[in-house]
N, C-alpha and C positions, 0 to 999 in steps of 0.2 A: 259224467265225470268219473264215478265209477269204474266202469266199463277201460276208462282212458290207465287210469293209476293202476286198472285187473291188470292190460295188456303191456304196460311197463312192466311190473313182476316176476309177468311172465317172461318176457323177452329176455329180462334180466338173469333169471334163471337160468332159463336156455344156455345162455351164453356162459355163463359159471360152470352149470355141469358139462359143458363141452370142455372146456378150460383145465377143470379138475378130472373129467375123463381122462384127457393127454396125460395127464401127471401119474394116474392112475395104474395106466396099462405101457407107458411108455418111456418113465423114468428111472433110471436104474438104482436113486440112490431110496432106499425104507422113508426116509421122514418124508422125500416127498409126494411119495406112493402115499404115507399113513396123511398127510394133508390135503394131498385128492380125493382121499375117501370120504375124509370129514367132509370138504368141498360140496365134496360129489354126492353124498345124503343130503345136507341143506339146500339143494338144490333140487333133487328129487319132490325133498317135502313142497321148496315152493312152487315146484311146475305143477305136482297130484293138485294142491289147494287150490292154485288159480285156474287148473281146468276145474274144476269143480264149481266154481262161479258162476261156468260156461251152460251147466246143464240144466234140467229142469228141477222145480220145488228147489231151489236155492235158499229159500229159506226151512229145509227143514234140518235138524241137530247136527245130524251127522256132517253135512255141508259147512254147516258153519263153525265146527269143528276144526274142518281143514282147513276153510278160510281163515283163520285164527292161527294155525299151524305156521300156515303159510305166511304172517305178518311176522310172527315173532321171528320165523325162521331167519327171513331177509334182515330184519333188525338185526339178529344176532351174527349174522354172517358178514352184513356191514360194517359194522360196529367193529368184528375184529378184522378186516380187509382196513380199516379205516389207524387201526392202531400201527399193522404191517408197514404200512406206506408210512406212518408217523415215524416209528422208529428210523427211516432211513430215508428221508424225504428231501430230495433236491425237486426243484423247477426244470424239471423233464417231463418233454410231452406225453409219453404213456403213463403217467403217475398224476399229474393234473388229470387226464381225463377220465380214469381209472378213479380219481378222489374225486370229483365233479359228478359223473355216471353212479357211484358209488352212494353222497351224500341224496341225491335223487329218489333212488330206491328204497333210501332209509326213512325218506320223508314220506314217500307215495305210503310202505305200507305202514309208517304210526299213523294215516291219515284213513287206510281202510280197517286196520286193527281199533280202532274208534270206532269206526262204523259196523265192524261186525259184533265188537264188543254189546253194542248195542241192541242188535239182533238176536244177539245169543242171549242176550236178557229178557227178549220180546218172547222167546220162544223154548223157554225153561220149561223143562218137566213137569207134571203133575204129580204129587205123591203118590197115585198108583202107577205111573211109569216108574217111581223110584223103586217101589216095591213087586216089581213084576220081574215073574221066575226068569225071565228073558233076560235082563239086564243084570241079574243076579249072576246068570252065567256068562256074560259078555266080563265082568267086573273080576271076575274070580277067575276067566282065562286072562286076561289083563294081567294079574297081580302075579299068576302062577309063571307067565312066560320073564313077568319082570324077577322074580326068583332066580328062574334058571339062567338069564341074562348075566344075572350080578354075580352068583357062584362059578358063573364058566369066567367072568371078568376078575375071577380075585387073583389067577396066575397070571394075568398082563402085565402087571405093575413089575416083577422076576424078569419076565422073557424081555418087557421094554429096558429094564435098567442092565443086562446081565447082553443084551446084544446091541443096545443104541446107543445108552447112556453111557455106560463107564469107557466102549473105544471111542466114544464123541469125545474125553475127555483127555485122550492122550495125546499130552504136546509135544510137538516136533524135538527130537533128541540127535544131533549131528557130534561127530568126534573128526575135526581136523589135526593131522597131524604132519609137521614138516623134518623134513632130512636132507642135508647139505651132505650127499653121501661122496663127492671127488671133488678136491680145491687142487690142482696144478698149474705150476707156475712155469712156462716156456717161453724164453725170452723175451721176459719182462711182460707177457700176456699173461694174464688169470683166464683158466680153463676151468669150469664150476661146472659141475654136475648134483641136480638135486632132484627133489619129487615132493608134492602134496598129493595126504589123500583125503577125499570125505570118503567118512561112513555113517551109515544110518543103521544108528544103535537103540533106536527108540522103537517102539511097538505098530507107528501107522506111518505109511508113506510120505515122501518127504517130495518137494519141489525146490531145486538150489532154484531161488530167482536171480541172485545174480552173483559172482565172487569176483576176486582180486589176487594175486598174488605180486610179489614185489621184491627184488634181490637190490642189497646197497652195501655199499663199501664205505667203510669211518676209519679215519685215521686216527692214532692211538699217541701221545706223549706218556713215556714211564719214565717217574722220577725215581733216583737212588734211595729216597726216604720219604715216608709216609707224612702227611699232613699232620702238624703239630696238634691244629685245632679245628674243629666242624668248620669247612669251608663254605661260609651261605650260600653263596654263588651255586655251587656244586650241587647243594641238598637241594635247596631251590629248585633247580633244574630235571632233579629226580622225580621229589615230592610233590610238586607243583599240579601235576596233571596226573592222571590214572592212563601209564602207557604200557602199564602189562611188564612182561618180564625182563623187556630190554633196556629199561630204567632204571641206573644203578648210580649207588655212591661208590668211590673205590677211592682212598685214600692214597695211590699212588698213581693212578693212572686218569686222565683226562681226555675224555672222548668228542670229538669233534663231529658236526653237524654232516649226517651221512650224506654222501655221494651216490645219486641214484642211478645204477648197473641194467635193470631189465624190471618190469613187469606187463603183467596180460592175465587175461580169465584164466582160471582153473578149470574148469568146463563150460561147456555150451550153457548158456542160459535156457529155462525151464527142463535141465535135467532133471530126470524122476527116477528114485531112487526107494526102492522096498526096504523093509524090515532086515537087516543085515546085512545089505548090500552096498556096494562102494563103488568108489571110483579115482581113480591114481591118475595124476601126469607127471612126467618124468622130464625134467627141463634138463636143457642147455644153457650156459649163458658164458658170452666173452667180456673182457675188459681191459683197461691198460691198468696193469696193475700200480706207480707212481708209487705214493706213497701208506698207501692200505695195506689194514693189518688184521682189518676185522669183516668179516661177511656176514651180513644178516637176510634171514629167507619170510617173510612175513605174508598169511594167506589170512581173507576175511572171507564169508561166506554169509550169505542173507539167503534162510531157508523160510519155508510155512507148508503146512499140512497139505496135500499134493487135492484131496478133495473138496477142500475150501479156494483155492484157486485155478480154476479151471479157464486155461485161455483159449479164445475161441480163433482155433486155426483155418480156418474158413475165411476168416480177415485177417488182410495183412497187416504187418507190424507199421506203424508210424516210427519212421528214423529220422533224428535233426542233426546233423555231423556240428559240430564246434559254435554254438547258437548261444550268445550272452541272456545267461536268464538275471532280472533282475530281483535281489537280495529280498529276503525278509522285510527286514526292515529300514525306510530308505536313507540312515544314515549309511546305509553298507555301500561297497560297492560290489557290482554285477561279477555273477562267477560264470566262466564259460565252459558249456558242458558239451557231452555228449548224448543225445536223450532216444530213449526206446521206448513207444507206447503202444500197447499189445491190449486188445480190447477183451475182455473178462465173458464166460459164457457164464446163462443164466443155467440155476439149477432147474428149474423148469417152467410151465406156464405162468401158472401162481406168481411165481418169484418173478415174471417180466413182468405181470401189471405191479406186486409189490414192491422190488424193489428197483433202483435206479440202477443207471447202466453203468459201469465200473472198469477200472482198466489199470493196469498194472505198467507201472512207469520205472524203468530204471534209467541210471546217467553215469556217468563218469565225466566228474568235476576234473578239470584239467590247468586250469589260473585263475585267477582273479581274489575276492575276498574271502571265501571261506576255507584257507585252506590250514593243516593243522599248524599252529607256529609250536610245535613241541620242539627239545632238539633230538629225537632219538628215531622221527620217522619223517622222510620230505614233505612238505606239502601239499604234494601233489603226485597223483591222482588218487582222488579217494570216490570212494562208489556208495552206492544209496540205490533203495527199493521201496519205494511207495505204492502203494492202493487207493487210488483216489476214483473219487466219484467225476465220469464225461463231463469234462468242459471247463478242468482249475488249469490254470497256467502253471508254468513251467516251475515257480517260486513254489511251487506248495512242495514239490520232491525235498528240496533243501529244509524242509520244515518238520517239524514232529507228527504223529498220525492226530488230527483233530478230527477223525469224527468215527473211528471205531472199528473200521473196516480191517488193518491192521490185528488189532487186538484178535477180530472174529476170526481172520485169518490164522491166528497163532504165527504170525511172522516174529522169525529171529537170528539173531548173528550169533556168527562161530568165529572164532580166531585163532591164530597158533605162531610163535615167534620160535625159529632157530638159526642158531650163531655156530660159528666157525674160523677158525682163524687162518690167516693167510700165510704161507710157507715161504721161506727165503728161498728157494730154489725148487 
């Protein structure tokens, strides 16, 4: 039985430091390297201790030393392989068997860690093995190498917080900005000329996941005289919702529910954009001009740290054109979208047995129930970017992030409203 719980250990091992190897020598980003390494010692220890099982005088100290080594080892490697998969744990097959394979090896060696515990008690020194000059210098090269260990360790804590820590900390920083730079009016056609740009004004690379831009036409009433008294209606209209800058009260003038002209992306989706670098589009757009008085140019932008999501171009995107997803919640009714699922690469080994498979979902909502009833923006088409873990339906995009991925990600929106008035000739 022994023998059986040695050769799980082992195997298990095996398989870990091959695992943590790949991370080691093959992944480009530091934490995962510095994870391989860790890996990749715990695994060392427990392949040296279960060969050691293998040879002869197994029961004498130093063997059983490493037999011990080697129990705690797996337990503690377990144990946090076991937390990895907790924090982000769906019912995916490589993470069931990764948690199942895992709890295994956790058992096998508290089951021989018992049994050598036991041995190494059978077979304890004598006080003159205590006191013998041999062990006296095995104990005090021991203590001295853990010395120079801990002194050369005291600048890690610097070099890890001053290269890992503080740029692991910098969140995505985007500046949208819009310009209605030509409104012309030729027989009775509005000829509009504008441009949105991002720029990545922040410190670490940015990924747009997905943006929107949007030109609309409102029709304007101006009375001879101002509003006697706070007109609820009006304020109402303003106040009621958080719609940014194009929600106004104006005491003389009455804005009518805009009339939607053009929109479309501002760039390709999974643009990657550095540390002060941008990117412009320069629109066109026509319209009958009737009776519009006001142009407004309206860009949203859903960015996150370009090394936190990393899509794996290797596989294709999953496209669903005009697909009724059904609501939240089933008083609603069904919104019909257009959906994009782009499967997520792992950071490396490690990170495919811990965590689950991931995939980055955008849509552009086009009818149905969830669209804005403000009056200062149409209700349609509005866009959304989600990170969700393989295998949620289509309803989780229209939902808030429930389970973190999001968050990890540093995803976030940028927006920018500009207005313009339209020329009588």
């Amino acid at each position: 039985m022994n023998l059986v719980l040695r050769l799980i250990l082992l195997l298990y091992g095996l398989v870990l430091g091959a695992f943590a190897a790949l991370d080691l020598f093959l992944a480009d980003d530091l934490d995962i390297k510095l994870a391989g390494a860790w890996f990749g010692f715990a695994a060392l220890v427990i392949v040296v201790g279960c060969g050691a099982s293998f040879t002869a005088r197994s029961e004498a100290r130093p063997r059983i030393y490493l037999l011990l080594a080697s129990d705690v080892a797996t337990v503690v490697v377990g144990l946090a392989l076991v937390l990895r998969i907790r924090s982000n744990f769906v019912p995916q097959p490589q993470l069931l068997t990764s948690l199942v394979v895992t709890a295994i090896a956790i058992l096998a060696a508290a089951a021989l860690g018992l049994l050598d515990l036991r041995t190494a008690r059978r077979a304890a020194p004598t006080n003159r093995d205590r006191q013998s000059p041999e062990r006296a210098t095995v104990v005090g090269g021991v203590l001295g190498a853990m010395g120079a260990l801990v002194a050369a360790s005291l600048a890690l804590p610097q070099f890890w917080y001053t290269t890992r820590y503080a740029p692991s900390t910098d969140v995505p920083v985007v500046m949208v900005s819009n310009d209605i730079m030509q409104v012309s009016n030729r027989d009775g056609q509005l000829e509009v000329r504008a441009a949105v740009t991002i720029e990545n004004t922040g410190k670490t690379a940015i990924r747009v996941l997905t943006s929107l831009y949007e030109i609309t036409g409102t029709e304007v009433e101006v009375t001879h005289s101002p509003d006697s008294g706070v007109d609820r209606k009006k304020v109402g209209a303003a106040l009621e919702g958080n719609y940014g800058p194009a929600a106004r009260y104006n005491t003389y003038a009455t804005y009518h529910p805009p009339q939607q002209i053009q929109f479309g992306p501002i760039t390709v989706d999974q643009a990657w954009l550095g540390p002060g670098e941008k990117t412009r589009a320069t629109l066109e757009a026509h319209a009958f001009r009737g009776k519009l008085k006001l142009l407004r140019l309206t860009a949203d932008v859903a960015v996150a740290r370009a090394d936190r999501v990393k899509v794996d171009e290797s596989r294709p995107p999953v496209k669903r054109p005009l697909i009724d997803c059904p609501a939240p919640t089933p008083s609603s009714a069904s919104t019909k979208i257009m959906e994009t699922r782009r499967p997520l690469k792992h950071a490396g080994m490690l990170d495919w047995l811990t965590e689950s498979n991931r995939e980055l979902v955008t849509i552009w909502a086009v009818s149905g129930a969830q669209g804005d009833v403000s009056p200062w923006w149409p209700p349609f088409p509005w866009i959304n970017a989600s990170l969700q873990h393989t295998g949620h339906d289509c309803e989780r995009a229209l939902r808030s992030d429930d389970d973190g991925l999001e968050q990890r990600a540093m995803v976030g929106w940028a927006g920018t409203v500009a207005e313009a008035p339209v020329p009588d000739s």
